[in-house]
Each structure stands twice: as C-alpha cells, then as structure tokens.
C-alpha positions as a Markdown table, in Angstrom:
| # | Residue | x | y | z |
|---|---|---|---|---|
| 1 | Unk | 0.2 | -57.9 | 122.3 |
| 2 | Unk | 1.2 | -54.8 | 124.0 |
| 3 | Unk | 4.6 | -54.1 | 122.1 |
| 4 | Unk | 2.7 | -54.7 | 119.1 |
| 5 | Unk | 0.5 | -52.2 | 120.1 |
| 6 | Unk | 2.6 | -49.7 | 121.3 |
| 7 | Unk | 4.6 | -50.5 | 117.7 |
| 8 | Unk | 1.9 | -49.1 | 115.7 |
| 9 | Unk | 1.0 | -46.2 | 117.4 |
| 10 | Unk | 4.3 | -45.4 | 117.4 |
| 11 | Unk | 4.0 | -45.2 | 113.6 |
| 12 | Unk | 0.9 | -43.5 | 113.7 |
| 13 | Unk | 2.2 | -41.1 | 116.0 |
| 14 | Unk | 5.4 | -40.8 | 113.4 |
| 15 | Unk | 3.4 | -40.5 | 110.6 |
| 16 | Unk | 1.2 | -37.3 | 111.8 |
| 17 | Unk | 4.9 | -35.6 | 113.6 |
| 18 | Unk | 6.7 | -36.2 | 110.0 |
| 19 | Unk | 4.5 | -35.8 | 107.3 |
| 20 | Unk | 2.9 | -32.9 | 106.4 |
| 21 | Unk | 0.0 | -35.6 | 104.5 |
| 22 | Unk | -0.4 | -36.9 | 107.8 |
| 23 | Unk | -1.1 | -33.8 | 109.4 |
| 24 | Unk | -3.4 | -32.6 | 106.6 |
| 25 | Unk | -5.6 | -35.6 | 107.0 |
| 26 | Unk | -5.5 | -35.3 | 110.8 |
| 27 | Unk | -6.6 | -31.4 | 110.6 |
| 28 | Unk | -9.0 | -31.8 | 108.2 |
| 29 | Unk | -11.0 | -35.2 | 110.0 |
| 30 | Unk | -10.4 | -32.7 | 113.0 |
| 31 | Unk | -12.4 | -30.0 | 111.0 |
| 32 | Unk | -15.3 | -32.5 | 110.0 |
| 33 | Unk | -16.0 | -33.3 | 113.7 |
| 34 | Unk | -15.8 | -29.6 | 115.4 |
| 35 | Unk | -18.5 | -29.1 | 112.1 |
| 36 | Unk | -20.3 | -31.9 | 113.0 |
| 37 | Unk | -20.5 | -30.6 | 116.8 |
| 38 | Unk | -21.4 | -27.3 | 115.8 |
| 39 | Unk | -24.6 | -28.4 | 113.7 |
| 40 | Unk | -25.3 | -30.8 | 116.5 |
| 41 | Unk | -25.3 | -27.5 | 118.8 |
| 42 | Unk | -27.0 | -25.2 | 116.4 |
| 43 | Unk | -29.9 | -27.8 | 116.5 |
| 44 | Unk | -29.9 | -27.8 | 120.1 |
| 45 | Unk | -30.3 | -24.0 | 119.8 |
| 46 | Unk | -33.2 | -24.4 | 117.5 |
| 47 | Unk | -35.1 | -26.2 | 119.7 |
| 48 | Unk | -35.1 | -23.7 | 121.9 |
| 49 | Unk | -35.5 | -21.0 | 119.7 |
| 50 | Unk | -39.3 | -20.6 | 120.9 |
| 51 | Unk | -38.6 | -20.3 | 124.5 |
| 52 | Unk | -35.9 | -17.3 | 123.6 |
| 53 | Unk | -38.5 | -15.1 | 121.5 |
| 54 | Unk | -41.3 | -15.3 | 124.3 |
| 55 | Unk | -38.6 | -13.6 | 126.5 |
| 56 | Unk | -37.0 | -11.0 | 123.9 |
| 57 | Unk | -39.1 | -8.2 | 124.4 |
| 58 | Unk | -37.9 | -8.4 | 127.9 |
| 59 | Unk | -34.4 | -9.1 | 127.7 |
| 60 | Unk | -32.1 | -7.1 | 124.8 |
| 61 | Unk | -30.2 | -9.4 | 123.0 |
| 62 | Unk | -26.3 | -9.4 | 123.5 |
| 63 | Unk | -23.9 | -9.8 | 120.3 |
| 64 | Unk | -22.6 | -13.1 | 119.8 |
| 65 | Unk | -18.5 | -13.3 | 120.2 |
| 66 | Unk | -16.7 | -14.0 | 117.0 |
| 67 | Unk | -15.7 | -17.4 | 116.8 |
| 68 | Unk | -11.8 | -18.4 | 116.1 |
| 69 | Unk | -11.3 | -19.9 | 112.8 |
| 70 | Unk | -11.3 | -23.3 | 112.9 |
| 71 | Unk | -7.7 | -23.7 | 111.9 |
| 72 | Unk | -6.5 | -22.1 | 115.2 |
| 73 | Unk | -7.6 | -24.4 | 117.0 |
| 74 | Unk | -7.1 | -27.2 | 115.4 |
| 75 | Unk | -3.5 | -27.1 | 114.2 |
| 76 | Unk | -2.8 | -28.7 | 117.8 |
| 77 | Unk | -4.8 | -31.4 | 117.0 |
| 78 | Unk | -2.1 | -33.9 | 115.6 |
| 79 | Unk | 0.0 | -33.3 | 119.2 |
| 80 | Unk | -2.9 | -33.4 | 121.2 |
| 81 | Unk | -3.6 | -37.3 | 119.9 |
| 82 | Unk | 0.1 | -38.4 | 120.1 |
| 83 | Unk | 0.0 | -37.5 | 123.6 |
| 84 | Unk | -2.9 | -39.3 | 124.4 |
| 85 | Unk | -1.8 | -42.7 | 122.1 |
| 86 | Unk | 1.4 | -42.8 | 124.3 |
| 87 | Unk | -0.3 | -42.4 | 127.7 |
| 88 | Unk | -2.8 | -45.2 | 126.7 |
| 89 | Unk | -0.5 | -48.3 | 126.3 |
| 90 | Unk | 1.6 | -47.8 | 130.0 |
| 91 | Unk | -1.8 | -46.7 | 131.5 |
| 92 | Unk | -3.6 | -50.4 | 130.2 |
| 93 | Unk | -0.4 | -52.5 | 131.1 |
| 94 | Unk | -0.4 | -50.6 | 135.3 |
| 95 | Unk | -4.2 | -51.3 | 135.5 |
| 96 | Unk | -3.6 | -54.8 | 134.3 |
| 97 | Unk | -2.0 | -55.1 | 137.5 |
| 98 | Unk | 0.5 | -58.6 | 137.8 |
| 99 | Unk | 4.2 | -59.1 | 136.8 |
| 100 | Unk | 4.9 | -58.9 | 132.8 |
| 101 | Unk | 8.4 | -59.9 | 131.9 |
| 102 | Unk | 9.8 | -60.9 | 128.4 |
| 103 | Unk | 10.9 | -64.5 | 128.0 |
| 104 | Unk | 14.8 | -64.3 | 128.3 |
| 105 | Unk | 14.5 | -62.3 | 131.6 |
| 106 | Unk | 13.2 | -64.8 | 134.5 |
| 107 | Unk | 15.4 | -65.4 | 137.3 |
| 108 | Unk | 18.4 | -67.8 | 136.9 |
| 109 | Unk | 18.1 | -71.3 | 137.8 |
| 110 | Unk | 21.6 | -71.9 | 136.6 |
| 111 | Unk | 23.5 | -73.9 | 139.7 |
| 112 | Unk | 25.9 | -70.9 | 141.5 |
| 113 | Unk | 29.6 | -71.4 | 142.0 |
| 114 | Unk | 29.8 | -71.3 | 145.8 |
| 115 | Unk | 33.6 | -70.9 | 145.9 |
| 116 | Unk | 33.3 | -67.9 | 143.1 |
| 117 | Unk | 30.5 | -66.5 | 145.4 |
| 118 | Unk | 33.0 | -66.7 | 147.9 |
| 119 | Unk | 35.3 | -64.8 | 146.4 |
| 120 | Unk | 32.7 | -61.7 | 145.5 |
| 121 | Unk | 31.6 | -62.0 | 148.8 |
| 122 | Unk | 34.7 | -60.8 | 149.9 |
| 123 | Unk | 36.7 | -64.0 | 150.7 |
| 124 | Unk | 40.7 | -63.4 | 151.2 |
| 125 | Unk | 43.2 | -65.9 | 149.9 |
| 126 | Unk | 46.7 | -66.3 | 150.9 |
| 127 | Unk | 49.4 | -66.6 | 148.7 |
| 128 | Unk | 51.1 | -69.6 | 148.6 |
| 129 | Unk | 54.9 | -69.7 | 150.5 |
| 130 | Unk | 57.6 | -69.2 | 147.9 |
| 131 | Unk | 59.1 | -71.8 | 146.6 |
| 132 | Unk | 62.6 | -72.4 | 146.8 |
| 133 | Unk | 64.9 | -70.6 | 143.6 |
| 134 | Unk | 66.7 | -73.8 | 142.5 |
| 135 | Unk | 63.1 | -75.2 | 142.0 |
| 136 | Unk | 63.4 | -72.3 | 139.3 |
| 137 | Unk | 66.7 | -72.9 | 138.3 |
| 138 | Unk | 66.8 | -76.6 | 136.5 |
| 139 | Unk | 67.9 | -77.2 | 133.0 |
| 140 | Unk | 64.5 | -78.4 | 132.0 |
| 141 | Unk | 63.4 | -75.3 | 133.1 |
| 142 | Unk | 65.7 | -73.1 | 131.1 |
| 143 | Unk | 65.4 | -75.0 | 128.1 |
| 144 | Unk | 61.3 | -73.8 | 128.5 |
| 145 | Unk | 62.1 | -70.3 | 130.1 |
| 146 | Unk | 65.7 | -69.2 | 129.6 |
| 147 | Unk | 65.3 | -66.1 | 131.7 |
| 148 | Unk | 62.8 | -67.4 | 134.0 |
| 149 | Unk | 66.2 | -67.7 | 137.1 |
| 150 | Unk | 65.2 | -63.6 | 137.2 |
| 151 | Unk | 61.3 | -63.1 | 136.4 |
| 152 | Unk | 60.0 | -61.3 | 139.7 |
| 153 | Unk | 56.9 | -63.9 | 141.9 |
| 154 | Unk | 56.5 | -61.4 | 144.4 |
| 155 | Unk | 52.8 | -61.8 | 144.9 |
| 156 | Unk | 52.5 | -58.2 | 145.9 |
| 157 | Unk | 53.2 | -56.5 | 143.1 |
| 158 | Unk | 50.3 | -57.9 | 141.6 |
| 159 | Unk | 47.0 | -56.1 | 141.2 |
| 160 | Unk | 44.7 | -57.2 | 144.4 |
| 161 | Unk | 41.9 | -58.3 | 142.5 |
| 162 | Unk | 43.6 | -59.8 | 139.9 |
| 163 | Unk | 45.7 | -62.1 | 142.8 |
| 164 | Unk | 42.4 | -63.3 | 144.2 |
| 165 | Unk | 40.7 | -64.5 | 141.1 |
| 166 | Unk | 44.0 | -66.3 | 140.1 |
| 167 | Unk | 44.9 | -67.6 | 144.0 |
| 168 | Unk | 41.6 | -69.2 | 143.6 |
| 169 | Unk | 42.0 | -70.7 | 140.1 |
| 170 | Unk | 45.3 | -72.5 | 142.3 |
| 171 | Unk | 42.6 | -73.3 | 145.1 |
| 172 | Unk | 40.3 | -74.8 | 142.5 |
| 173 | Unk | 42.7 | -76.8 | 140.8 |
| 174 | Unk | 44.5 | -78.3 | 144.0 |
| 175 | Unk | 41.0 | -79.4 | 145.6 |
| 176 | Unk | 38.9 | -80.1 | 142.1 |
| 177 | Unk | 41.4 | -81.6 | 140.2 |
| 178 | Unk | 44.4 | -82.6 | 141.8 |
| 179 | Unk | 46.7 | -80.5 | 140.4 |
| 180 | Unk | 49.6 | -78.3 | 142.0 |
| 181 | Unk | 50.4 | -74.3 | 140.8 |
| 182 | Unk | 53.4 | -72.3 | 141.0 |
| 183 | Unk | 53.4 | -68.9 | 139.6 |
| 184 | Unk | 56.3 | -68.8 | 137.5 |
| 185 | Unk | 56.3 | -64.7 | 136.7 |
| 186 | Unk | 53.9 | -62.1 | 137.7 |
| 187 | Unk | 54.6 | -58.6 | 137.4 |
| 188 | Unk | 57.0 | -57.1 | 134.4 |
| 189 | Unk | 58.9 | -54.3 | 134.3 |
| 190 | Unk | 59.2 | -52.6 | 131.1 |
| 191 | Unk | 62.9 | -53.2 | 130.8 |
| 192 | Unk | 62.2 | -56.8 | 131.1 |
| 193 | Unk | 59.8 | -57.1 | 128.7 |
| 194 | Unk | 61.5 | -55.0 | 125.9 |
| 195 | Unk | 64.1 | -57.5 | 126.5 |
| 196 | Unk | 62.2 | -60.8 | 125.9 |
| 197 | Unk | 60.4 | -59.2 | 122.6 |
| 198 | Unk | 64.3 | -58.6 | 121.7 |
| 199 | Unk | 64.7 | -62.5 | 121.7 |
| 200 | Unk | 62.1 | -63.2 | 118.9 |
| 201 | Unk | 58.2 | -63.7 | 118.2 |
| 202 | Unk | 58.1 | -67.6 | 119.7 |
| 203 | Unk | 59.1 | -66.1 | 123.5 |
| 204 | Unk | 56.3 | -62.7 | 123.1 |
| 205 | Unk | 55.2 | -59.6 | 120.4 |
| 206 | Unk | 54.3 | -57.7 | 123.2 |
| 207 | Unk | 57.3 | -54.7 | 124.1 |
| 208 | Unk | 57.0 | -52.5 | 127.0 |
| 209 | Unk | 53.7 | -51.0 | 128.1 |
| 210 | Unk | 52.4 | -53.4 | 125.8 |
| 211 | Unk | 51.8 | -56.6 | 128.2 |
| 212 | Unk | 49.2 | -56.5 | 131.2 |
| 213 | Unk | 52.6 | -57.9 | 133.3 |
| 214 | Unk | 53.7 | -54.3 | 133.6 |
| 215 | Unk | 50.0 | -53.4 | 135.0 |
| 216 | Unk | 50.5 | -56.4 | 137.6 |
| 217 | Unk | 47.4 | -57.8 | 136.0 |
| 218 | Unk | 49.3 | -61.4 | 134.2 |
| 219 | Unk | 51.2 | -64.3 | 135.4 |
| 220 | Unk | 52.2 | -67.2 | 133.7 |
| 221 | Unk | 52.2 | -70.1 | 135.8 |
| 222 | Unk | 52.5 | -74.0 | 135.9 |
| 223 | Unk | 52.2 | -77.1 | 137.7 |
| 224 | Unk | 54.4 | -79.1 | 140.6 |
| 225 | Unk | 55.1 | -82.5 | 140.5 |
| 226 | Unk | 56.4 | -84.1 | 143.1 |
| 227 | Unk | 58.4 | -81.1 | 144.0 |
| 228 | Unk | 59.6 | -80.4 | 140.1 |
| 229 | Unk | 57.9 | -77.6 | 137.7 |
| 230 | Unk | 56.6 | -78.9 | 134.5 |
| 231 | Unk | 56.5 | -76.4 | 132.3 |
| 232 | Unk | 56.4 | -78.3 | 128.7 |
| 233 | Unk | 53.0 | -79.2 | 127.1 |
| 234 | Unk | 54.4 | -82.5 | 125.5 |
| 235 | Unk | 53.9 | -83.6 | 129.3 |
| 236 | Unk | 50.9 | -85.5 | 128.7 |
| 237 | Unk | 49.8 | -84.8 | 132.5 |
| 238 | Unk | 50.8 | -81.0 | 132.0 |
| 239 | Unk | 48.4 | -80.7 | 128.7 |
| 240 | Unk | 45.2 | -82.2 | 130.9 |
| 241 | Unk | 46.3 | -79.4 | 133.7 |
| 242 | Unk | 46.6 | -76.5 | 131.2 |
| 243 | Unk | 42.7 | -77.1 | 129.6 |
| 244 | Unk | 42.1 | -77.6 | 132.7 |
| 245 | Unk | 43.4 | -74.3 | 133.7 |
| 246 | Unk | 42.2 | -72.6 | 131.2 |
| 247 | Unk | 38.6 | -73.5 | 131.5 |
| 248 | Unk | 38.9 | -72.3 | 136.0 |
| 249 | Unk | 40.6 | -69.3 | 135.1 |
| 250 | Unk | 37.9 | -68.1 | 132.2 |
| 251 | Unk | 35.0 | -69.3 | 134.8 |
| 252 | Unk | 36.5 | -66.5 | 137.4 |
| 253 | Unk | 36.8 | -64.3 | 134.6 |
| 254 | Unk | 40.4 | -64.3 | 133.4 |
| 255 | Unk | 41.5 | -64.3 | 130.0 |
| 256 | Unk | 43.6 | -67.5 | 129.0 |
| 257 | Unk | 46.4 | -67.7 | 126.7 |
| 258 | Unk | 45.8 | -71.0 | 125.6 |
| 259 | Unk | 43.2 | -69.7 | 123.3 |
| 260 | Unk | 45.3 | -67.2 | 121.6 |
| 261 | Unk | 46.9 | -67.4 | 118.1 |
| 262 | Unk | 50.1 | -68.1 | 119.6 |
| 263 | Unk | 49.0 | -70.4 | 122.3 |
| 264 | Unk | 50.3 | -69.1 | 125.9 |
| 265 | Unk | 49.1 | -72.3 | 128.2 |
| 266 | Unk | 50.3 | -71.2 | 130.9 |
| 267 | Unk | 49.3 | -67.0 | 130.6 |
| 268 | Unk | 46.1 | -65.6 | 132.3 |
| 269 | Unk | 45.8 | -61.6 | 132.5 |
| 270 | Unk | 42.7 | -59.7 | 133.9 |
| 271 | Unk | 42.1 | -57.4 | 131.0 |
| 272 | Unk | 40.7 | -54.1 | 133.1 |
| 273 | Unk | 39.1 | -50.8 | 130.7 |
| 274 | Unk | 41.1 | -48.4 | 130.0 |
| 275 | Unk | 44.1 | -50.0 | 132.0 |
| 276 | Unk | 46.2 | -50.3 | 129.2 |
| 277 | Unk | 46.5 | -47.0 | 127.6 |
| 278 | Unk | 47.4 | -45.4 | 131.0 |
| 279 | Unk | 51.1 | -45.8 | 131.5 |
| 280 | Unk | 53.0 | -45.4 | 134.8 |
C-alpha cells in the first residue's frame, strides 16, 4: 500500500515539476485559498471594526503596508507541496514502527554447504603429492593428450584462490563420491598455448593471452583408477565423474567446460573481472 502510495505522488509530484498546466492549476487553486483566507480575515476585521472607531480619536491611524502580489508568493507553491508529499510516506512507514520487508528478501533457509563455508572461512588445503611422470606418460594417455608428457602441475603457479576452490572440488569428490583427481595441467605459458591452437580447433581456439591457463586461474584435470589416469569420456565410470565434477566445481563457483559448445569435461577456470584484458 505504501509503494503504491509513494507511486502516485511521485506522479503528482512529476506532473506539477514538468508541466507548465500542472503548475498553472496548482498556482491558481493556491490563489483561491490565500483569497479565501483574506476574506475570512477581512471579516474578522469587521467585527471589530466598532471597538477601533471608539479608540480613533485617540490613537492616529498608521498606513497599512502594501501587500505583495499574490503571484510572488505563490509561484513557490508547487515546490513547497512536493516537499511535503515526499516527507509524508517515509515519515508514516518510521511511526508505523515494526520490520517491513518485500517478499523475496527474508532470510535464507536454504541448507549451508559446511565444507564451502569452510573454505570462506578461511580453511587451507594441501595440494595433493605429485604423482609420478610415467603416470603421465602412457600411450592411452597420449592418444587423449599428445603433449600432456610437458604440460607444467606445479600447483604454485596457480592463482591462490583459484587452488583452494578446485583442491576442494578434489576433497569433495574423494569423500562424496568416491572418485580420485589428478590435475593433468595448470598454468600455461603463452608459448605453449600458441602452440596447441597451432594443432587445430578439436585440441583449443584459445591462442596466447587468450586462455585463463596463462592467468593461473584453469586446469584441466581427471580421475585415477587404480593408479591409472582416465582421461577418455567413453569410460563409462569417467563420464559419471565428469557431471559429477562439473556440478562440485560450479557449486564452489568455477566455471566448467563441460558446458561449453565444445565440451572441455575435464576444464574448470575461475573467470576473475577484468583479469583477462590485463596481460603480463
């Protein structure tokens, strides 16, 4: 009722600011009533007109003032009532008293993530130890990732934030559903990257500067089974892992490749503004 309220004098208050009509109307219903007092007044004076001539011989009479045309005064008439519409609304909603609140805005009741909690809280996750290189190394491997024998894992070359969101994707996914990560290549140097666009659309569009790898804000990851990477998503097992992963990493607020045109399963990036115009 209140917004409703405050909507129409809002376009009252328009329609006296914005229209000279408006303010005609205004000044001249502001005319009527200053006439309307003044004959009120005069009769007042009338009344007592009796009482002044018994005293007149007595008393010499002083010249009325001039009186301001009526205009003068009321040309501020129009601002003087805006003023007062706007005050009147906030003014009946504080003396109300109580809490008013749209619908839309009440306190969550939505269950919290206790482990994401932790990690905003200031939680610190370890990297996992590094794996051995042949585990990198195998021909079903290569057949997935031809260069993957030289893609850098060095966990510190990652953005810090960006390590502790995806470290706990891997935490979430070990102790949630079963599944064990490897981070298969993290940061990218420009070189590198320039040199996989060379190879074709199907391994990335992306060239240098042009990928969040070179930011240290990507990695494209997959699972271990019994000590083996599987990369490939005709792995039945693999597939389950990457919607999986998909749906933990965009619950800690990563963006997942798998929902891209051309799908990257295994991709997440941390997509910071104004990140990627900045190069270094």
């Amino acid at each position: 009722m209140a917004i409703a309220l405050y909507f129409v004098l809002a376009c009252l208050i328009g329609w006296l600011v914005f229209f000279p009509a408006g303010r005609g109307m205004a000044m001249q219903a502001a005319a009527r009533m200053e006439s309307q007092l003044g004959a009120w007044l005069a009769g007042i004076k009338r009344m007592r007109a009796p009482a002044a001539r018994s005293t007149a011989g007595a008393v010499p009479a002083v010249p009325a003032t001039p009186r301001r045309p009526v205009q003068s005064a009321v040309r501020y008439w129009p601002w003087l009532l805006a003023a007062a519409l706007l005050a009147v609304p906030p003014a009946l909603v504080f003396l109300s008293g109580g809490s008013h609140m749209l619908d839309g805005y009440e306190v969550s009741t939505r269950e919290v993530n206790t482990q994401v909690a932790s990690l905003l809280q200031g939680e610190q996750l370890a990297p996992p130890a590094t794996l051995p290189p042949a585990v990198f190394a195998t021909a079903d491997v290569a057949v997935e990732r031809p260069l993957l024998r030289t893609a850098s894992r060095n966990w510190a070359l990652l953005d810090p934030e960006f390590t502790q969101r995806l470290l706990l994707v891997f935490k979430i996914m070990k102790e949630q559903h079963g599944y064990d990560m490897a981070i298969l290549e993290g940061y990218r140097s420009p070189e590198r990257q320039n040199a996989l666009a060379s190879m074709g659309s199907s391994v990335t569009n992306a060239g240098a500067w042009q990928s969040w790898h070179q930011h240290g804000l990507a990695a494209d990851c997959a699972f271990l089974r019994d000590g083996k990477l599987v990369i490939t998503e005709k792995d039945p097992w693999a597939m389950r892992g990457y919607e999986l992963y998909g749906q933990v990493a965009e619950s800690v607020g990563l963006t997942w490749g798998g929902r891209w045109k051309m799908m990257d399963f295994g991709h997440t990036e941390l997509r910071v503004p104004g990140v990627m115009k900045r190069k270094s």
